[in-house]
C-alpha positions as CSV (number, residue, x, y, z in Angstrom):
1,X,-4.9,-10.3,10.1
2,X,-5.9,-9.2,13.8
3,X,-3.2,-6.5,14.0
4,X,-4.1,-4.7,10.3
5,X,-8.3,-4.8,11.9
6,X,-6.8,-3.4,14.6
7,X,-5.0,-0.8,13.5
8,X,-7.8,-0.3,10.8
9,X,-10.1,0.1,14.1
10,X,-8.3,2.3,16.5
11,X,-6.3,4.9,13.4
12,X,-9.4,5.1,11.1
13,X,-7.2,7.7,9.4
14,X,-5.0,5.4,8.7
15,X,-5.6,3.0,5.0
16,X,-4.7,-0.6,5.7
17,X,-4.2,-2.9,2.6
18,X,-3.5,-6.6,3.6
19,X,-1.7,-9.4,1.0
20,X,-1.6,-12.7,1.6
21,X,1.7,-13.4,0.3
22,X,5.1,-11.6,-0.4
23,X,4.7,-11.7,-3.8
24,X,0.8,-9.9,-3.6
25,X,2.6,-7.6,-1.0
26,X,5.0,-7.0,-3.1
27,X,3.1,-6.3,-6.0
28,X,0.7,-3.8,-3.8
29,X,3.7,-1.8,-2.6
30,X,4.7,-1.5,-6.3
31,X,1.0,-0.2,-7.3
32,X,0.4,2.1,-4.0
33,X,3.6,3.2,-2.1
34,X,2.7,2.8,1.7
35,X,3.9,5.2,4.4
36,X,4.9,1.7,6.7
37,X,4.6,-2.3,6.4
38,X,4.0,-4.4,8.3
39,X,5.6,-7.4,8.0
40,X,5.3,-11.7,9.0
41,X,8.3,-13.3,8.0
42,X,6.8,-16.8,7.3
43,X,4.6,-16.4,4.5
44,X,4.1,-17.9,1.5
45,X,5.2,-17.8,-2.1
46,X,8.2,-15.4,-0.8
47,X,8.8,-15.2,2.7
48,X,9.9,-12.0,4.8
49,X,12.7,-11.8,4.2
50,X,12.5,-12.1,0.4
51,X,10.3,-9.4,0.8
52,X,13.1,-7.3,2.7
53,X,15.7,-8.0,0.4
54,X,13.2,-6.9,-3.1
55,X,12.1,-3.8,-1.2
56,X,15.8,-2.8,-0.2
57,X,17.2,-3.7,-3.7
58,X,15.1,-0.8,-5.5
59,X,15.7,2.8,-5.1
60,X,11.7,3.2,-4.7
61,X,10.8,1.3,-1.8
62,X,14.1,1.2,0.1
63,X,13.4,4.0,2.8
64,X,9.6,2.5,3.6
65,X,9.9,1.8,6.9
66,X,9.2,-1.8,8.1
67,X,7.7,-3.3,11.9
68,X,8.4,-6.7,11.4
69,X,5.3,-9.0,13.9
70,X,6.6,-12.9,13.9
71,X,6.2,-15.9,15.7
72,X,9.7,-17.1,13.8
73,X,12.9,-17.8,16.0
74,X,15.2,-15.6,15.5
75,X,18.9,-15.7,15.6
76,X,21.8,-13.8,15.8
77,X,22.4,-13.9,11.9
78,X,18.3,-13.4,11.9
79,X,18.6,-10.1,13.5
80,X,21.7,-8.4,11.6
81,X,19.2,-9.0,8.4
82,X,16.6,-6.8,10.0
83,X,19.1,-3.9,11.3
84,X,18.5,-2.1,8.0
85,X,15.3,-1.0,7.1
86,X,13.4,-2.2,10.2
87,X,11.9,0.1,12.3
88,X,10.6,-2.7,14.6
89,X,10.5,-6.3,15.4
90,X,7.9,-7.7,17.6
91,X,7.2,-11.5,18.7
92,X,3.6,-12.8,18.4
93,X,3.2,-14.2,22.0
94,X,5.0,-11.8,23.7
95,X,3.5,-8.4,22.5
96,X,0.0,-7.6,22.9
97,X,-2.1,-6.6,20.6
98,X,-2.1,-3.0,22.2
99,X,2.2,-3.3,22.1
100,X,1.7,-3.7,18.6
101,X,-0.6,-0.8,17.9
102,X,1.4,1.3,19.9
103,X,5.0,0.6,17.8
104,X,3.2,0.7,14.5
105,X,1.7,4.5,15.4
106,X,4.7,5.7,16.7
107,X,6.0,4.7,13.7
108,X,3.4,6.2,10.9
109,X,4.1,9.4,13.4
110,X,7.5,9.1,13.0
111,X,7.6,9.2,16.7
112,X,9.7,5.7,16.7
113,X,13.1,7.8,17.2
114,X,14.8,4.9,18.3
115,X,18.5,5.1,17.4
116,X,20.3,2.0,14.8
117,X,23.0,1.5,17.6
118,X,20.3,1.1,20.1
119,X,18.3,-1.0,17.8
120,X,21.4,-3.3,17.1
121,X,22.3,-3.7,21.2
122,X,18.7,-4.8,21.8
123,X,17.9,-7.6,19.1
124,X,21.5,-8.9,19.9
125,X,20.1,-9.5,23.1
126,X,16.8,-10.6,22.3
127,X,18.8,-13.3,20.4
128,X,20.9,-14.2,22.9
129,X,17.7,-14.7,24.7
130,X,16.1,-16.8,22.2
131,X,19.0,-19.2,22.7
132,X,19.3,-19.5,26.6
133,X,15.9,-18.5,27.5
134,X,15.8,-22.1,29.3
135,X,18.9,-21.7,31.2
136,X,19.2,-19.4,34.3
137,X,20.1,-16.3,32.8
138,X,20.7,-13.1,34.7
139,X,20.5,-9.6,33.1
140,X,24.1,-9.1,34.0
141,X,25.0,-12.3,31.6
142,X,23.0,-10.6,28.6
143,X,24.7,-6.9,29.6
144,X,27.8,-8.6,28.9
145,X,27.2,-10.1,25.9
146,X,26.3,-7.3,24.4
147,X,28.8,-5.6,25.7
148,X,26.8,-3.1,27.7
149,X,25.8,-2.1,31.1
150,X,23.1,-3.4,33.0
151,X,21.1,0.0,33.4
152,X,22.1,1.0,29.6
153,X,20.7,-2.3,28.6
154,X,17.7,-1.7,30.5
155,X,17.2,1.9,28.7
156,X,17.9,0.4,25.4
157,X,14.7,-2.3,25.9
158,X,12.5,0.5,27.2
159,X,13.3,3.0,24.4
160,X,13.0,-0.1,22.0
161,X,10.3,-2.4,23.1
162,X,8.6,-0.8,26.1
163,X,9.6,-3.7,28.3
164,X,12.8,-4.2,30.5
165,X,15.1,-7.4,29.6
166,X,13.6,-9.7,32.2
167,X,10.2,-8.9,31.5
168,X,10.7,-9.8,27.7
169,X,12.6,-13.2,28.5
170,X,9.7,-14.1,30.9
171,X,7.1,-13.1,28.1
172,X,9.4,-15.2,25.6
173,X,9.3,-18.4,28.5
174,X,5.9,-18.2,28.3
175,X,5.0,-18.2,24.9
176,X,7.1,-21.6,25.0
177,X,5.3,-23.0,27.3
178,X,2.0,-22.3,26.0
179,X,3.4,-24.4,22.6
180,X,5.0,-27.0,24.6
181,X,1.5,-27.3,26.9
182,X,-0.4,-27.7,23.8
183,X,1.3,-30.0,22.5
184,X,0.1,-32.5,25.6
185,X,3.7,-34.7,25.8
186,X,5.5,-32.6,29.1
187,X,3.2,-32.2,32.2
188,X,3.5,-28.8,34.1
189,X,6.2,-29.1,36.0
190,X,8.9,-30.8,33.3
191,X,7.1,-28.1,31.1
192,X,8.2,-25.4,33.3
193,X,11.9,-26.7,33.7
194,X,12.1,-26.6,30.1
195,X,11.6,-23.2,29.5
196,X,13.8,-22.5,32.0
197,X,11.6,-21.9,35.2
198,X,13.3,-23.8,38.4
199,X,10.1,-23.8,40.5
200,X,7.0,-24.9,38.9
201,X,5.0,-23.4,41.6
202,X,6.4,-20.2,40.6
203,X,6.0,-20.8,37.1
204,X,2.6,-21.7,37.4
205,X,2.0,-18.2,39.2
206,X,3.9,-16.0,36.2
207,X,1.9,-18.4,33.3
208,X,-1.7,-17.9,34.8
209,X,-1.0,-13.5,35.1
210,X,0.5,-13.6,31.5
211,X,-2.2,-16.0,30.0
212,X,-4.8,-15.6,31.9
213,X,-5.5,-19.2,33.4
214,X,-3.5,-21.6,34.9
215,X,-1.0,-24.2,33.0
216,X,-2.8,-27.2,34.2
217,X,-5.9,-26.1,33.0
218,X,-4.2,-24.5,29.5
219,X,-2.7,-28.0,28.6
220,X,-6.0,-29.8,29.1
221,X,-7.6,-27.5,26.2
222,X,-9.2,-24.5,28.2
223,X,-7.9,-21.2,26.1
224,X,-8.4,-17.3,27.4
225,X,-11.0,-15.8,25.4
């Protein structure tokens, strides 16, 4: 895993054991308790959140703390599973690698002081996200459906993920498109109206500063290095 070399590179204090599986991780958590996991949820043999539900069912391993890292949509439903136990959850395409390092040693320092109620506020939202990302959605909308203000909202996604609302649903659009553009089927434009951008020139603009070349050129095959 890039993450666990990584971390492995940048904390060389820090012991990483990787698993292949739940079941391995399992079974390495049960011979070597670890201080934090790092967690996919689409693995094989047992998926994360079989491994979530073994490590909270025991007494031993319930308190480990747990950054989940996925590239798995998550719902509503999704999110209340993680609330308990999960010190972070983090989307592959829309956190860099450096995001990711950051949460995970704020974590091991116990520096991740993040509140549960704030924690709760903000994956509600990022759910709410995940299914109207391609409409026109203001932060006032996903304020209210969480119930908060706009500028508590805001704190909330800065405390939790180091990124404001808008800046995550753009990141989350993008890593949409960059499926939808591999895939070949949509060109750019019906590409960019499907992840909810109304101006294609606009979207081409946001997709070549977040990916690093332009859409045109990232459906034909030509990947950042």
């Amino acid at each position: 895993m890039v993450h666990a070399r990584l971390i492995a590179r940048q904390a060389p204090a820090v012991r990483v054991l990787q698993a292949s599986n739940g079941r391995e991780a399992l079974s390495l958590v049960a011979a070597d308790r670890p201080d934090l996991i790092l967690l996919d949820l689409m693995m094989p043999e047992l998926n994360g959140f079989g491994v979530l539900d073994a490590l909270r069912s025991s007494e031993a391993t319930r308190d480990i703390p747990v950054v989940v890292l996925t590239a798995q949509v998550l719902t509503e439903a999704d999110m209340v599973r993680l609330n308990q136990g999960v010190v972070g959850v983090l989307e592959k395409g829309v956190f860099s690698a450096d995001e990711v390092l950051a949460r995970v040693v704020g974590a091991l320092a116990r520096a991740d002081g993040s509140a549960g109620a704030v924690r709760r506020l903000v994956r509600k939202a990022m759910a709410y996200l995940h299914d109207h990302y391609a409409e026109p959605v203001t932060r006032e909308q996903v304020a209210h459906h969480v119930n908060a203000s706009e500028s508590y909202l805001a704190s909330c996604f800065h405390q939790e993920l180091g990124i404001s609302p808008m800046t995550y649903l753009i990141r989350y659009r993008i890593r949409q498109a960059r499926e939808l553009l591999a895939a070949g089927e949509l060109n750019v434009t019906e590409v960019a109206m499907a992840v909810g951008f109304a101006d294609s020139a606009y979207f081409g603009r946001v997709f070549q500063r977040e990916v690093g070349v332009p859409p045109g050129a990232y459906r034909r095959g030509r990947r950042p290095t």
